[in-house]
N, C-alpha and C positions, 0 to 999 in steps of 0.2 A: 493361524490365520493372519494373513498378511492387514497390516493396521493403515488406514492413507485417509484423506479427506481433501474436498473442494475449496479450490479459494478464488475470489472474484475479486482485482481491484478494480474499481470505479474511479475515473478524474470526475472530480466537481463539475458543477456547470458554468459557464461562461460570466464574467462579474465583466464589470465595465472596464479595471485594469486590463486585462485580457483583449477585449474590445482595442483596446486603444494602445493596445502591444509595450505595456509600463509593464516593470521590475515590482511585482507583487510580495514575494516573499511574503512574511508572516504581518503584513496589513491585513487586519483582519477585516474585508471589504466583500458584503452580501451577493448574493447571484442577483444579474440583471433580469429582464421579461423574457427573453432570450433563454438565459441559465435555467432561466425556471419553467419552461416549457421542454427544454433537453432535459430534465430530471424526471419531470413526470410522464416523457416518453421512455425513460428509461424502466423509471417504473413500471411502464403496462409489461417493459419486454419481459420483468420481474416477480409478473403477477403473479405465476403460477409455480414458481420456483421454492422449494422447500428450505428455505433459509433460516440455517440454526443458532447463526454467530453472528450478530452486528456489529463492527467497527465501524468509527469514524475519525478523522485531526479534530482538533477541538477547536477548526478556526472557522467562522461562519459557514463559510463558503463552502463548506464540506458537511458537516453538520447539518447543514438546512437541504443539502443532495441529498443527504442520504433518509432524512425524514421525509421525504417526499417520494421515492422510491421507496419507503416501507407503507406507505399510506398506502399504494396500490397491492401490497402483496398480502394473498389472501389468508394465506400462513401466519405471519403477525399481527393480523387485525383479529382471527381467530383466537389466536390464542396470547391476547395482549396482555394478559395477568403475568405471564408467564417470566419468571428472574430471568431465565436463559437466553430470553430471546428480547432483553435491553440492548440499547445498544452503548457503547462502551465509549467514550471520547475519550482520545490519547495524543498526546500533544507530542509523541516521540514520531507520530508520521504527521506531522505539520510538514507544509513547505519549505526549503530551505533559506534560513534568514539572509535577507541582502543587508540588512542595515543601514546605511545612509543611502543607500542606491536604490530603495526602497521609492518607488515613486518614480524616478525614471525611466527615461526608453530602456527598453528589454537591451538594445546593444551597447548602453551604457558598461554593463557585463566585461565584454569583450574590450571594451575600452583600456577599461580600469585594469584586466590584465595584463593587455600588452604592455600597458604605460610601468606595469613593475614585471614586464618578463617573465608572465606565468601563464599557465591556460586557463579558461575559466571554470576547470572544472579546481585546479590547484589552489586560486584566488582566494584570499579572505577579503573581504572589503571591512569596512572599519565597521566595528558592532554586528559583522554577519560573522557566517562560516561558511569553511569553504563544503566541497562538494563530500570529500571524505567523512566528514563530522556526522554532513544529512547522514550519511550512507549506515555510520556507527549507531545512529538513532534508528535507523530502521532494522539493525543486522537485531536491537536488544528488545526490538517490540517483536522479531519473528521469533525468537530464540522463546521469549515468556509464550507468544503464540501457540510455538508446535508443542511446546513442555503441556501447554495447556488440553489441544485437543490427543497427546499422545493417552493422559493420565485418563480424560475421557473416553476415547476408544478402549482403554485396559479394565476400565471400572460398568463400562454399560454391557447389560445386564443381557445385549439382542445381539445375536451373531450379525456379521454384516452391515454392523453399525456403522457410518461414514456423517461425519460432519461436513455441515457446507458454509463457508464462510468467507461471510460480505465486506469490504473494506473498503470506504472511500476515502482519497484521498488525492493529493498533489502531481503535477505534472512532475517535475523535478525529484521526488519521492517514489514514483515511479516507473522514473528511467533507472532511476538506481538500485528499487530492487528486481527491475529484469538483469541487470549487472549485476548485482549479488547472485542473485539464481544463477547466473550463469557462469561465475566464476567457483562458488563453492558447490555450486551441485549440480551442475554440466548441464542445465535446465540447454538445451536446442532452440534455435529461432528460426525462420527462416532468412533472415536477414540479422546481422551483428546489430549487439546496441549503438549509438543510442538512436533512441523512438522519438519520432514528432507524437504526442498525442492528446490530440483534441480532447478539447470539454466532454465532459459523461461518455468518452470511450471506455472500453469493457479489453479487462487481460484475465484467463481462465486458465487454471492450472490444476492439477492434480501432485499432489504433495504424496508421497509415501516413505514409511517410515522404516528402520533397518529391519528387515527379515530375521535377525539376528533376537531382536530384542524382543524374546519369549517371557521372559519375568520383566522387571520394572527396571527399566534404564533412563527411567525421569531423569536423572543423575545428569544425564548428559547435555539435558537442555538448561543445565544452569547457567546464569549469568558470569560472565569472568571478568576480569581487570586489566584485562590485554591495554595495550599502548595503540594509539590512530596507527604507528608505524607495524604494530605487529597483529595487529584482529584478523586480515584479511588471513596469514598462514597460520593461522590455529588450526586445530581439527577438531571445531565444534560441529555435532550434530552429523559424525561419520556414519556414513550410509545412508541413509535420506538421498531421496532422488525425487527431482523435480519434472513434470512434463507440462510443456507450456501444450495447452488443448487450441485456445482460440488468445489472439493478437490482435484487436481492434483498434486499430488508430481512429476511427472515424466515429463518432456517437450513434448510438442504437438510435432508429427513428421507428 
């Protein structure tokens, strides 16, 4: 029986950096009245969704999305005892750090590369990183991720078992892993990355795992020591196939 599960990322809601179009990076700055009325719409659209795996970045702004979307869902309020269904703060899908540009207009960015002849996805600004670091942070939270709900779907006890799993987190964080997905595992868009994407939009995918792996091929989702220059041509996690369901730029109202 083929092994796959749901995954939902969620952007945060709207904070006043946002608002005022600043270089937010890893400020750890709350959702405005705004933010907090987009979360708890997102919620209702959440109410009734069977959600078995909570993630969140561990920096307010996400954190406080994603407790607010679980307040409406009737599934976690149910069964709030429950170890399984904590949810997890992980500072590896944080934002990507600007560092001193932190605080700045958002085109400060663009500035700061040109002025050293890079793009801004190449850029490091001083005390941040650049876009490939974020990327590396995200490739090592999916890799623990899918190890984690593969070991689950091989050990539960119910045929047809499928996990569904919630993950809020950064605009910049993101766009990157629609870029990962769609570089290592041909995940389809209907338009090429990269995404604009608004406060508490929603990206839906279905994750499946190799048809191949009949006995235990945990093995394969271990973590490795690859170099920034060489992670992208690994062959972690061959066979795995990604299909993006739904693309929401716009937040659920």
């Amino acid at each position: 029986m083929s092994k796959k599960f749901h995954l939902t990322l969620v952007r945060h809601g709207e904070t006043d950096y946002n608002l005022k179009r600043m270089l937010q990076g890893q400020v750890d700055i709350p959702l405005n009245e705004t933010g907090l009325m987009q979360a708890n719409a997102v919620g209702k659209c959440f109410s009734e969704e069977n959600i078995s795996h909570w993630f969140s970045s561990d920096l307010c702004r996400a954190s406080e999305t994603c407790r607010l979307i679980k307040s409406h869902n009737q599934y976690a309020q149910a069964y709030a005892g429950n170890v399984m269904l904590q949810t997890k703060s992980d500072e590896r899908i944080r934002e990507r750090k600007f560092g001193v540009l932190e605080g700045e207009p958002d085109n400060e960015l663009n500035r700061a590369a040109e002025r050293a002849h890079m793009s801004p996805r190449e850029y490091t600004p001083e005390r941040g990183e650049s876009e490939m670091q974020m990327r590396k942070r995200a490739e090592d939270f999916y890799r623990a991720l899918f190890k984690q709900i593969y070991e689950e779907c091989s050990n539960h006890n119910t045929d047809g078992y499928c996990a569904n799993v919630l993950v809020v987190a950064h605009r910049g964080l993101i766009d990157s892993t629609c870029r990962l997905f769609n570089a290592k595992f041909g995940c389809q868009f209907k338009r090429n990355p990269p995404y604009f994407v608004d406060n508490c939009s929603t990206s839906c995918f279905v994750v499946n795992f190799p048809p191949s792996c009949n006995g235990d091929c945990s093995t394969q989702f271990e973590e490795r020591d690859d170099s920034l220059d060489d992670y992208l041509t690994n062959n972690w996690l061959d066979g795995v196939t990604i299909k993006c369901t739904k693309l929401e730029t716009k937040p659920n109202q």
